[in-house]
N, C-alpha and C positions, 0 to 999 in steps of 0.2 A: 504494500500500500504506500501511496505515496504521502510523503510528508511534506510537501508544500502545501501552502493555503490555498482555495477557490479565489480564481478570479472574480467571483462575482458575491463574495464574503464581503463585509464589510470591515474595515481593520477599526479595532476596538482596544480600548487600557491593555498592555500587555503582551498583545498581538505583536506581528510582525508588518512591518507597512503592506500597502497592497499593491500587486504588483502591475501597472497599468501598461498594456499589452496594447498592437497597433487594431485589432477585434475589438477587444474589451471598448477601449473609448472611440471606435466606430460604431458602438453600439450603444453608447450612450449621446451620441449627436443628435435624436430625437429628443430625449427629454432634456437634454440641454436647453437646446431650441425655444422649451416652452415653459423654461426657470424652475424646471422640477428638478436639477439634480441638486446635490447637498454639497455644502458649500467645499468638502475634498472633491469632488469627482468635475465641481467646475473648474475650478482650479488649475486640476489636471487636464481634463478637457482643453479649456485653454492653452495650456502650454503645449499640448499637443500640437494644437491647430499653428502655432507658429512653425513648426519643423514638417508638417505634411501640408504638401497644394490639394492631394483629390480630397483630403476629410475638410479642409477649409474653405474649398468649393462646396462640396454636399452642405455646411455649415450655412452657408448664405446663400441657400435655396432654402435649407428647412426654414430660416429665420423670416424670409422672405413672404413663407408659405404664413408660416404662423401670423404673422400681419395682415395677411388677407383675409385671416378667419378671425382677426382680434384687430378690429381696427382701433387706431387710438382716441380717446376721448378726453374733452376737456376734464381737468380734473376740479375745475370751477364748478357747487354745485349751483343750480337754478335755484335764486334768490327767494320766490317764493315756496318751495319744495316744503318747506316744515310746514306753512298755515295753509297749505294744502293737504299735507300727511295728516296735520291735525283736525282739519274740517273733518277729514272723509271718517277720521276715526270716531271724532262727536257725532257723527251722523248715522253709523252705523253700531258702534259697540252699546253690547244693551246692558242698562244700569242695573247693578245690583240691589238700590233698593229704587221701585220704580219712582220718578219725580214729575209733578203734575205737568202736564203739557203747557200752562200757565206760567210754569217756572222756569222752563228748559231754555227759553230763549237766553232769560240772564243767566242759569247754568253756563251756556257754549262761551256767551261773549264774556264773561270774565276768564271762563278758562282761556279763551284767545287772547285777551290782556295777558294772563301769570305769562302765557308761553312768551311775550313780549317781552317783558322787562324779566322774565328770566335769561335774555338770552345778551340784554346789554349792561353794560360794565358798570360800575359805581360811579366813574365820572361821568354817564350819562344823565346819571342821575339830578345833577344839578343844572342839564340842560335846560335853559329857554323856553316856555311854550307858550306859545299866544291863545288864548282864549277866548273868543268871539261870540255875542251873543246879539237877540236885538229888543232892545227896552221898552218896547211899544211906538215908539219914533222914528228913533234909528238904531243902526249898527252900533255896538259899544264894545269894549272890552279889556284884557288885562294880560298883563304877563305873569307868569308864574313860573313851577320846575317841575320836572316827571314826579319827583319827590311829594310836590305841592298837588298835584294832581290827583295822585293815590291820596293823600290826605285828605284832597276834598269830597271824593269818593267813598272813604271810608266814612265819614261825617256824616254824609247822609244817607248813607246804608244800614247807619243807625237806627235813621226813623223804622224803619221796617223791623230791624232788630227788636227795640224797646215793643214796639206793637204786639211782637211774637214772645217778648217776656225774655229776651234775652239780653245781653251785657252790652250797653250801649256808649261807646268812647269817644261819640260826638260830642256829649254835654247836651245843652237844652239850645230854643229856638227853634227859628225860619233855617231851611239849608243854608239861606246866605249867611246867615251869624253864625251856623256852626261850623260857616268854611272859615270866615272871616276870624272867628277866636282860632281856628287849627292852624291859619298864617299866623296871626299874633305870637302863638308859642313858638312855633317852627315844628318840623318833623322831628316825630319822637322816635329815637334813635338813628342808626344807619341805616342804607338802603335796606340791608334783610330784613331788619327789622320790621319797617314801613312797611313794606312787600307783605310780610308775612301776617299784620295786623288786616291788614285790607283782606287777602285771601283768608285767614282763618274763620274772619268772621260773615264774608261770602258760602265759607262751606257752612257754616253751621245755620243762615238761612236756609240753605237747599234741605239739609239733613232737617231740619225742624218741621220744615213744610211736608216735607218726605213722608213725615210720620205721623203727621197729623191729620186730622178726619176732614171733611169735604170742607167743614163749616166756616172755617178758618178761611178761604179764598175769600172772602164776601168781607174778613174785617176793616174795620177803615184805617187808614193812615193819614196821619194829620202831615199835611208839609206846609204849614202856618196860616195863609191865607184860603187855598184847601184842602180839599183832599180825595184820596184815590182809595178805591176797596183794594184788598192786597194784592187780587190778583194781577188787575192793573198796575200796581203799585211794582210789581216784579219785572212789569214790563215795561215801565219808564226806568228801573235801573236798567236794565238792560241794555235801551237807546241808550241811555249817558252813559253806560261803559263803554258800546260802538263808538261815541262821539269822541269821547277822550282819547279813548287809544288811538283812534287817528289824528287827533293831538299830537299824542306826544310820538305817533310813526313816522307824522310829517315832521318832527324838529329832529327827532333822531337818524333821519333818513332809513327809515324801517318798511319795507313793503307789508300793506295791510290791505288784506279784502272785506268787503263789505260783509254784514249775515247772509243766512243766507235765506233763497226766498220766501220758503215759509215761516221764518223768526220775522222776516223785513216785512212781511204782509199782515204780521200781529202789529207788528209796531203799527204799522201804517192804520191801519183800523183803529188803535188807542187813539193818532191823534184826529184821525176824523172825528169820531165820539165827541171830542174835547171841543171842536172847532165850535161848534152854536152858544158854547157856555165864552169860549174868549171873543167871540165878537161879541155877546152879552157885553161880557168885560170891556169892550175898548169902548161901545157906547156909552156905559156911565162914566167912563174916565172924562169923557166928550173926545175920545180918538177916531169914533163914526159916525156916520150921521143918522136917523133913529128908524126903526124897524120902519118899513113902507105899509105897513098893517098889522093889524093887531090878530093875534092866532092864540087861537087856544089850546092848549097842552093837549096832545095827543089828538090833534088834527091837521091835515096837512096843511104846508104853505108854498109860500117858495122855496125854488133851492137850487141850490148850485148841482152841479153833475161834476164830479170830481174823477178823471181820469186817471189813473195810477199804469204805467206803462213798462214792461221788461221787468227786472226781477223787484219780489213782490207787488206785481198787478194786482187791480181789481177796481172796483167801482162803488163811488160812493155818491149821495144825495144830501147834500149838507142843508139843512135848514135856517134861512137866513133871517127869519123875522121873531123869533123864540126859542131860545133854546129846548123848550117841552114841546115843539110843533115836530109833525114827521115829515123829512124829506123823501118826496116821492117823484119819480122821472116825469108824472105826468104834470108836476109844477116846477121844475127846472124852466130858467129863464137866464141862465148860462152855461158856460162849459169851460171848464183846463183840465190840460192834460197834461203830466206832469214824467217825467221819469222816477220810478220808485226811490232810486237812492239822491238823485237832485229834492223830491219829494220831501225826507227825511233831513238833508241839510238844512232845507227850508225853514223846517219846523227845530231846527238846531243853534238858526240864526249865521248862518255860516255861508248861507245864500239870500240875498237883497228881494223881496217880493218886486221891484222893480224888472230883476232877471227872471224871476218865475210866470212874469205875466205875459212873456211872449205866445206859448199856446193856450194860449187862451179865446173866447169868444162868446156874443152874447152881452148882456147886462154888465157897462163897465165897472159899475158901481159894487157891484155884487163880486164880482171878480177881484176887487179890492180890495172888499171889506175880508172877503176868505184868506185872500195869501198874505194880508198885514195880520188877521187873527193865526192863520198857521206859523208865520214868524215868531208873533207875541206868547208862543207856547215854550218858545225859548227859555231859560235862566242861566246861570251860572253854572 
């Protein structure tokens, strides 16, 4: 029996080297080729291919080959890949404890916030962010930080909190004073910190809601001047979480997409609902001019046809002489049509009813009075 080692042994602690033979690494110029040999047998390979032309020829065919079947790609990934991985996964993974369809909208958009400011630095933290709103007039607004922004967030995420009887670190007030005391102190601790106050007390709405019986949707939430039952109430955080994280996507140069179309069709529906009660609103301020007829609660009047176009479509009938009158198409005496997500800036104040009046038609007046009340639904 012979006592030399296999050429195709692997030399190991102890062993004798291996002996690479002009076979043996003509027969490893396949996996060579395709970075599968181990970092001795490339080695060798190599040094091989300097001392022979037919294996260094055969070499840059196989290499040539393997290219053809492995083309190369950027190794830049596509910018939005994550709030895309992350959509498809909120849209699909199913919750372990189920969460009211009511709630899910501000479920998704805060988880699409964490994945945000999970993914930039501490110094972004102290970015810049402009905050725009519109005051019943005009256009107003403010600067603040990503930091400031969670804070103000967290603040009024309270109201709902305290509602549901849980631990509330707004303090007392309107949102605007509980934003406005949460700049006076400044952010409480570092960014984790911040971070982690906002989302912990995000999840423990979802969880609370989660678990509790139908009855609870219908409770009210005070947010000073008025108020929203909670179901609602889930769905105006949800726009102002959308609203802000494009905030602060756009100072931090962060690609952000919109909800998606059926969270962006709930939204849209809350703030139609609202629109008869803010033009209510801008009339007694003296911001309009006075109902054109007197309607009786739960009878039709006039009304706007309110076109909602591309994601989250749909259609709505806004009642313009009472807020308790019912809009109905066969009293429509205007029309806009609006794109879904232009729609939602609107009512974010982030878009001039000036620019939303373009498709529009029909009764100027009325056309006016709606996209200055969708504006006036704006705050801080």
């Amino acid at each position: 029996m012979s006592t030399e080692p296999r050429a195709e042994a692997d030399a190991g602690v102890g062993q004798p080297p291996r002996p690479w033979s002009h076979p043996v690494l003509k027969s490893l110029l396949g996996a060579w080729a395709l970075a599968a040999c181990s970092a001795e047998e490339t080695a060798a390979v190599e040094e091989h291919l300097t001392d022979c032309a037919t294996c260094a020829d055969e070499a840059v065919r196989l290499r040539d080959a393997v290219s053809l079947l492995h083309p190369e790609d950027s190794l830049d990934l596509d910018p939005t890949l994550r709030s895309r991985v992350l959509a498809g996964a909120l849209g699909r993974r199913p919750a372990r404890i189920p969460v009211p369809d009511w709630a899910a909208p501000y479920e998704a958009e805060a988880a699409r916030l964490d994945a945000l400011l999970r993914d930039i630095g501490d110094a972004e933290w102290r970015t810049p962010v402009q905050l725009t709103w519109f005051d019943g007039r005009r256009a107003t607004g403010r600067e603040a930080t990503v930091a400031g922004v969670i804070g103000h967030l967290t603040a009024v995420d309270g109201l709902v909190a305290g509602t549901l009887g849980l631990p509330d670190p707004g303090g007392a007030g309107s949102p605007d004073e509980r934003t406005e005391t949460y700049w006076a102190a400044g952010p409480a601790g570092p960014p984790a910190q911040v971070r982690a106050t906002w989302r912990d007390q995000g999840r423990a709405l979802i969880r609370t809601v989660s678990f509790a019986d139908g009855d609870v949707a219908g409770l009210p939430v005070a947010y000073g001047p008025f108020s929203l039952p909670l179901r609602d109430s889930f769905l105006d955080r949800a726009f102002e979480c959308w609203v802000h994280a494009e905030d602060i996507a756009e100072a931090v140069d962060y690609p952000y997409e919109p909800p998606s179309s059926p969270h962006l069709n709930r939204m849209i529906d809350l703030a139609a609902r609202l629109l008869p009660a803010s033009i209510a609103g801008r009339r007694r301020a003296g911001l309009a001019p006075p109902p054109r007829t007197l309607v009786a609660a739960g009878t039709p009047g006039r009304a706007l046809h309110l076109e909602i176009e591309g994601r989250g479509g749909g259609h709505w009938y806004i009642a313009l002489d009472s807020p308790g009158a019912l809009g109905t198409p066969e009293g429509s005496v205007a029309h806009v049509a609006l794109d879904g997500v232009e729609f939602c800036r609107l009512a974010a104040g982030h878009v001039s009813p000036e620019e939303a009046a373009a498709g529009s038609l029909g009764d100027a007046e009325a056309v006016r009075d709606v996209l200055y009340a969708t504006a006036s639904l704006s705050r801080l």
